[in-house]
Biotite code that builds the C-alpha atoms (Angstrom):
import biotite.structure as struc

atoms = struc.array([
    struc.Atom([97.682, -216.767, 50.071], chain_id="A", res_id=1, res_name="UNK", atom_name="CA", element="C"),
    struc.Atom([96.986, -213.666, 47.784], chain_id="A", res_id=2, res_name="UNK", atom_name="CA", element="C"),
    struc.Atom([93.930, -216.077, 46.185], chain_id="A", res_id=3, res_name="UNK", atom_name="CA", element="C"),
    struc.Atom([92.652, -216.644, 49.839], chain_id="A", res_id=4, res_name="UNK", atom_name="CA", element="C"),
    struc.Atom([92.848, -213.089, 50.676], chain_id="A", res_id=5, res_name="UNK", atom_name="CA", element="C"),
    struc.Atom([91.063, -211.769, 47.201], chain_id="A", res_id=6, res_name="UNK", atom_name="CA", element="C"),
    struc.Atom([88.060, -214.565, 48.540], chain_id="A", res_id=7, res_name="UNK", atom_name="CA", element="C"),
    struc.Atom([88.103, -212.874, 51.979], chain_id="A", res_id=8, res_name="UNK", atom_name="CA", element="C"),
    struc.Atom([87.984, -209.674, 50.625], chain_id="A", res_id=9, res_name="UNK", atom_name="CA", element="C"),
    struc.Atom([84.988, -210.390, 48.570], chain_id="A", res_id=10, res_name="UNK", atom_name="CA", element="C"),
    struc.Atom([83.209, -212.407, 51.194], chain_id="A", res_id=11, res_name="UNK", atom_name="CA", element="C"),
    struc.Atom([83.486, -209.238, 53.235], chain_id="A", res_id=12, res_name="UNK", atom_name="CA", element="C"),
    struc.Atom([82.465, -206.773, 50.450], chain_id="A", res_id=13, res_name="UNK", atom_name="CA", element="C"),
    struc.Atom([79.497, -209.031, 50.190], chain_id="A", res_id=14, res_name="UNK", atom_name="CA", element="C"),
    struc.Atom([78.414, -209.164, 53.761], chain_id="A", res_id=15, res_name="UNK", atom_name="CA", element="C"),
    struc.Atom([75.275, -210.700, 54.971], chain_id="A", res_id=16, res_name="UNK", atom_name="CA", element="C"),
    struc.Atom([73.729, -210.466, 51.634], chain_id="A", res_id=17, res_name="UNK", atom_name="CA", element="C"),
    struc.Atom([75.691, -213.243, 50.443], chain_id="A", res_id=18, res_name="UNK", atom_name="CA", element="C"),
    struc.Atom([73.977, -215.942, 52.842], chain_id="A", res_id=19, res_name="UNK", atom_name="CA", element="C"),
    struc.Atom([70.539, -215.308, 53.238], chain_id="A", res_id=20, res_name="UNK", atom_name="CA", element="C"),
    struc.Atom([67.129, -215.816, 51.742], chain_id="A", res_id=21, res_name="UNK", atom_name="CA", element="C"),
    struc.Atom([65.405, -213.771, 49.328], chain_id="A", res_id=22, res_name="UNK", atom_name="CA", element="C"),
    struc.Atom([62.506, -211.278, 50.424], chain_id="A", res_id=23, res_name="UNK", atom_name="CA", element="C"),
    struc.Atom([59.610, -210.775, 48.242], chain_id="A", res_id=24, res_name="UNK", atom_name="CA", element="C"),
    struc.Atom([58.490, -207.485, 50.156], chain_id="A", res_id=25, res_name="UNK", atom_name="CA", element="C"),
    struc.Atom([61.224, -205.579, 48.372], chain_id="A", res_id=26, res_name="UNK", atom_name="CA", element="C"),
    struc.Atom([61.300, -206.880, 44.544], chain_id="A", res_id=27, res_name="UNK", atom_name="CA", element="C"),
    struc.Atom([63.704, -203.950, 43.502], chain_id="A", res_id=28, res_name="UNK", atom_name="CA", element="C"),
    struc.Atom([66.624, -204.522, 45.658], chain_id="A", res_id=29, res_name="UNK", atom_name="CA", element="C"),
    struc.Atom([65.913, -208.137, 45.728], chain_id="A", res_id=30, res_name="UNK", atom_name="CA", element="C"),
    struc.Atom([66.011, -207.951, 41.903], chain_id="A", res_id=31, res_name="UNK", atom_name="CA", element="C"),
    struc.Atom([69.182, -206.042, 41.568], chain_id="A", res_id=32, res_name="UNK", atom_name="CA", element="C"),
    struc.Atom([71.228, -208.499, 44.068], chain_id="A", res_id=33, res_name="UNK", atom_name="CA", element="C"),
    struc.Atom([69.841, -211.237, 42.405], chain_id="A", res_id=34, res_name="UNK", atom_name="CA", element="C"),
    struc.Atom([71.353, -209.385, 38.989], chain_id="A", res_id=35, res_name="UNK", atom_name="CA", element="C"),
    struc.Atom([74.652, -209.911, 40.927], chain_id="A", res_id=36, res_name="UNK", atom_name="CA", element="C"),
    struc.Atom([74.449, -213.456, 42.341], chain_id="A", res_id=37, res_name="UNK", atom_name="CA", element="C"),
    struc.Atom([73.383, -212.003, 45.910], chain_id="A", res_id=38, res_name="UNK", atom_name="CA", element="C"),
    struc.Atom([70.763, -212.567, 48.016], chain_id="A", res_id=39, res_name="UNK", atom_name="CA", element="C"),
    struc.Atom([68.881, -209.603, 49.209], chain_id="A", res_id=40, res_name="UNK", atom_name="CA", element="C"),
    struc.Atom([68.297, -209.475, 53.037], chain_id="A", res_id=41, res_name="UNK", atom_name="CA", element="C"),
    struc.Atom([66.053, -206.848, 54.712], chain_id="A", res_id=42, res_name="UNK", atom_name="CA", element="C"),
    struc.Atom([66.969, -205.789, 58.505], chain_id="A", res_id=43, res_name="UNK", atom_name="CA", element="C"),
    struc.Atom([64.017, -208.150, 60.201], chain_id="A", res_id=44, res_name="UNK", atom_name="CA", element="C"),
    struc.Atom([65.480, -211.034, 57.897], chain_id="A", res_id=45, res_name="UNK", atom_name="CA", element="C"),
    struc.Atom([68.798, -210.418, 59.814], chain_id="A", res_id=46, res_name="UNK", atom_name="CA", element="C"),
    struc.Atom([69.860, -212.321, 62.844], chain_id="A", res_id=47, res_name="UNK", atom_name="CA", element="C"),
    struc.Atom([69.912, -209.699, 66.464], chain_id="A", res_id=48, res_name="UNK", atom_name="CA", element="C"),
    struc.Atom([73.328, -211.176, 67.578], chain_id="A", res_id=49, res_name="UNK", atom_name="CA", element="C"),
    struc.Atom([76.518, -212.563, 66.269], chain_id="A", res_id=50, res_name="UNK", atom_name="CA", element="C"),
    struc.Atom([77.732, -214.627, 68.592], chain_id="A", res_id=51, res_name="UNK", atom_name="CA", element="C"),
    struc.Atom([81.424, -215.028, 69.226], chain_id="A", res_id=52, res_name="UNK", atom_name="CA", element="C"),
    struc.Atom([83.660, -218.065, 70.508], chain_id="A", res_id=53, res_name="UNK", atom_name="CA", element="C"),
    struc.Atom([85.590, -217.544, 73.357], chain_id="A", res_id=54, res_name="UNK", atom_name="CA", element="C"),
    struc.Atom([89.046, -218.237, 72.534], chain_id="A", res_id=55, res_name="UNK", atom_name="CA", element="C"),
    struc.Atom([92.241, -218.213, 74.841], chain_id="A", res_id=56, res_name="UNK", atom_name="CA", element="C"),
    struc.Atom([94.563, -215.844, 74.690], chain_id="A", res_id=57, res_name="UNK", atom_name="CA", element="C"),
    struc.Atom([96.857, -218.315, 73.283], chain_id="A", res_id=58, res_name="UNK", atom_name="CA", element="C"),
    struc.Atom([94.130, -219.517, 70.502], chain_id="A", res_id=59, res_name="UNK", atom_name="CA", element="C"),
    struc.Atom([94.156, -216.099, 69.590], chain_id="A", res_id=60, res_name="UNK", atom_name="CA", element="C"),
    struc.Atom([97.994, -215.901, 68.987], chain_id="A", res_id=61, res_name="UNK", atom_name="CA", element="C"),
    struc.Atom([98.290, -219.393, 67.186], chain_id="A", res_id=62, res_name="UNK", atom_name="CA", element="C"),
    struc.Atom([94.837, -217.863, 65.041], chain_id="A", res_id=63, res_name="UNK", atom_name="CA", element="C"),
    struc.Atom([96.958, -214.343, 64.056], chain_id="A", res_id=64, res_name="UNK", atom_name="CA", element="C"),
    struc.Atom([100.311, -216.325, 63.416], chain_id="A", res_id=65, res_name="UNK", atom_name="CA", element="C"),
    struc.Atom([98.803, -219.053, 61.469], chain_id="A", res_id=66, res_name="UNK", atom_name="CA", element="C"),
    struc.Atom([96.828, -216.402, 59.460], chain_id="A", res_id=67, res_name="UNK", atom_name="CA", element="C"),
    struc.Atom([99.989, -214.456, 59.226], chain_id="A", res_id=68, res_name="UNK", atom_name="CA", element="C"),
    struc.Atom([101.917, -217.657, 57.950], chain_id="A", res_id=69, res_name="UNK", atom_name="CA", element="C"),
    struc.Atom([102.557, -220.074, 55.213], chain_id="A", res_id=70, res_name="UNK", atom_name="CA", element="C"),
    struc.Atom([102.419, -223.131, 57.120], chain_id="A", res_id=71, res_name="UNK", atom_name="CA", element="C"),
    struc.Atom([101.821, -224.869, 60.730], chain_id="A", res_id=72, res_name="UNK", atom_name="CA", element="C"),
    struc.Atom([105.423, -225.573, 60.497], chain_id="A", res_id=73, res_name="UNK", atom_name="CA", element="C"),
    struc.Atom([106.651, -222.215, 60.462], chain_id="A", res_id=74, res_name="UNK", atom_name="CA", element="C"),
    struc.Atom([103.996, -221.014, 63.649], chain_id="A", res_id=75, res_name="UNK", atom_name="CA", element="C"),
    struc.Atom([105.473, -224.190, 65.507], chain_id="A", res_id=76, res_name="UNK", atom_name="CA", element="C"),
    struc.Atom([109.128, -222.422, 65.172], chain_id="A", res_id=77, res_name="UNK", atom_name="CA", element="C"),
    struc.Atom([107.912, -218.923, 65.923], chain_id="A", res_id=78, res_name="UNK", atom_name="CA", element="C"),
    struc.Atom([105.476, -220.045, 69.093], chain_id="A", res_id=79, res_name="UNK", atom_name="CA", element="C"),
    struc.Atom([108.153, -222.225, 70.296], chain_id="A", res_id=80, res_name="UNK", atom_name="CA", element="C"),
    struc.Atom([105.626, -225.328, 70.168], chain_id="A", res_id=81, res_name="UNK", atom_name="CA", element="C"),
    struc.Atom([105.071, -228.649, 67.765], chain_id="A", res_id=82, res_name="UNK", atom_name="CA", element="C"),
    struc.Atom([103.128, -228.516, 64.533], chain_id="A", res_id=83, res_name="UNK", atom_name="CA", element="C"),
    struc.Atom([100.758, -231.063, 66.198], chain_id="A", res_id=84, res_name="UNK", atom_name="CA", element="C"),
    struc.Atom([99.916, -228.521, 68.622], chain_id="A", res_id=85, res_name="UNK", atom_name="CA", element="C"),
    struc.Atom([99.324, -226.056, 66.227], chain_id="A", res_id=86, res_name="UNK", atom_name="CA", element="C"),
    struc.Atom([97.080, -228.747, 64.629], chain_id="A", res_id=87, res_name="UNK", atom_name="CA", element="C"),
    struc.Atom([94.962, -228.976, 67.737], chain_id="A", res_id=88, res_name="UNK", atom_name="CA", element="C"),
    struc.Atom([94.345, -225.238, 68.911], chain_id="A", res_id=89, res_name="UNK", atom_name="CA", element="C"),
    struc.Atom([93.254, -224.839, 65.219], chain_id="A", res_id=90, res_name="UNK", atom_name="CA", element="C"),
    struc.Atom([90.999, -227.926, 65.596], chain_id="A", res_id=91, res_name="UNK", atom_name="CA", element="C"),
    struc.Atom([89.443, -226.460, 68.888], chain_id="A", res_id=92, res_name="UNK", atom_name="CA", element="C"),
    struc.Atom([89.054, -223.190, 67.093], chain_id="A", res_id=93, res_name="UNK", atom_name="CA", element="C"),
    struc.Atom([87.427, -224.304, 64.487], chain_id="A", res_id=94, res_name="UNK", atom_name="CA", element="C"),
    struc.Atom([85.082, -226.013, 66.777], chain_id="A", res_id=95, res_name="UNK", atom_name="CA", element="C"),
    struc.Atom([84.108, -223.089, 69.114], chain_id="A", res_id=96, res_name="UNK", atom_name="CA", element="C"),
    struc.Atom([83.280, -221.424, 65.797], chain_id="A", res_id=97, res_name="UNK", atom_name="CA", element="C"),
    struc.Atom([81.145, -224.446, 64.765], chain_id="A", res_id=98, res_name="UNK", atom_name="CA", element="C"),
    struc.Atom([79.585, -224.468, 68.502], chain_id="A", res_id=99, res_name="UNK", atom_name="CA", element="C"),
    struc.Atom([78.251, -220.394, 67.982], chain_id="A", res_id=100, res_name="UNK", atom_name="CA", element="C"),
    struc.Atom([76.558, -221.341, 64.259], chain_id="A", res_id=101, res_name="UNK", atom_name="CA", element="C"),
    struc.Atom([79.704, -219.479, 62.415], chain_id="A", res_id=102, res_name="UNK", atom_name="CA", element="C"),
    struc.Atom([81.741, -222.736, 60.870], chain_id="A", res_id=103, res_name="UNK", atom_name="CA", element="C"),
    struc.Atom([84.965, -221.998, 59.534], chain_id="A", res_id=104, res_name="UNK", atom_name="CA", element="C"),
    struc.Atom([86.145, -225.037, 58.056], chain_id="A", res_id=105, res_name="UNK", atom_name="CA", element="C"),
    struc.Atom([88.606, -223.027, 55.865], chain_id="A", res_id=106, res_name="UNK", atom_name="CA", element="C"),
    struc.Atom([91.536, -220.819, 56.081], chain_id="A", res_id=107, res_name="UNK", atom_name="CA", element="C"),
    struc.Atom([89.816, -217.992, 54.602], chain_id="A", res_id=108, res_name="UNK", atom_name="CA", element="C"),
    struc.Atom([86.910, -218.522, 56.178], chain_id="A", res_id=109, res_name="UNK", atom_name="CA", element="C"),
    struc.Atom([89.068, -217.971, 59.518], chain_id="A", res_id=110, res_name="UNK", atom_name="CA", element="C"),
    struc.Atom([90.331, -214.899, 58.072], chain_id="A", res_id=111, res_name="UNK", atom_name="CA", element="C"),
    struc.Atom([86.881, -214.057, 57.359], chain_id="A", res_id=112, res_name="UNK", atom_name="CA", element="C"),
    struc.Atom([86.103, -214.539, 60.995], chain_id="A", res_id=113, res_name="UNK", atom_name="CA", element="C"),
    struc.Atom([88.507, -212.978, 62.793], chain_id="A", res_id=114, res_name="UNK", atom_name="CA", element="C"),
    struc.Atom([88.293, -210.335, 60.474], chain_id="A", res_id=115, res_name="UNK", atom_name="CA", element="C"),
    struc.Atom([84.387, -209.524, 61.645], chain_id="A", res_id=116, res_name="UNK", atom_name="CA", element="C"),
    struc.Atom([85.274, -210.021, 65.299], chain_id="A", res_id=117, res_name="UNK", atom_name="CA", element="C"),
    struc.Atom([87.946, -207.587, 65.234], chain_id="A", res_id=118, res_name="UNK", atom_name="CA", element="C"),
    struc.Atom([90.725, -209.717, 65.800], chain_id="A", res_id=119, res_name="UNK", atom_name="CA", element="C"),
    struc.Atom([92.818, -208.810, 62.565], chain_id="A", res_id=120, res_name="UNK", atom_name="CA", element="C"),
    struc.Atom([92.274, -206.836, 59.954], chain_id="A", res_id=121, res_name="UNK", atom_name="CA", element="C"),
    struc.Atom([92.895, -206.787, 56.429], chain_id="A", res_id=122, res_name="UNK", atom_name="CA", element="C"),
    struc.Atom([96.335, -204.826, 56.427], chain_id="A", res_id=123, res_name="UNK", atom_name="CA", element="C"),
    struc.Atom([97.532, -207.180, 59.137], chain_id="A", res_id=124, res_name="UNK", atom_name="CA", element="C"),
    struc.Atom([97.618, -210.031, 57.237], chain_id="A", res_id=125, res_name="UNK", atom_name="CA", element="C"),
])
């Protein structure tokens, strides 16, 4: 967990710069980040609106408590609920991200996400 979090951490740090294309209109910046394995993004090459899934209340709570946890295993004991189901709101998750352009086919990148929508943050976890 502690090497997931130190990835999250950095993916944050990083922030858009880490996943979009270069600009030539701005060498010096563009330079530097490249110096540091960024990409340099100006504010027009920046999208207007990050969308957000809407998740259930109860996708929410499996999302914290599996973020929280170890295992599936150990969410299905605290939520009162099988691992299977666990399984599946973490499936459907996953897919609403996938459905708004923001795939999180990783535990930290679902950290990562529910980190920028405000539904955790860092000392929470």
């Amino acid at each position: 967990m502690t090497h997931t979090l130190d990835r999250v951490r950095r993916g944050i740090a990083e922030g858009p710069e880490a996943s979009w294309h270069t600009s030539s209109q701005h060498p010096v910046p563009a330079m530097r980040c490249s110096a540091s394995s960024r990409t340099y993004v100006t504010s027009s090459d920046r999208p207007a609106v990050v969308r957000r899934p809407s998740l259930s209340s109860r996708e929410i709570e499996v999302l914290l408590e599996w973020l929280r946890s170890d295992s599936k295993s150990a969410v299905a004991t605290r939520l009162y609920v099988t691992e299977s189901t666990v399984s599946t709101h973490l499936m459907r998750i996953r897919r609403k991200y996938d459905d708004v352009g923001r795939p999180a086919s990783t535990k930290a990148a679902l950290v990562a996400r529910a980190v920028q929508d405000g539904l955790i943050s860092l000392d929470e976890l």
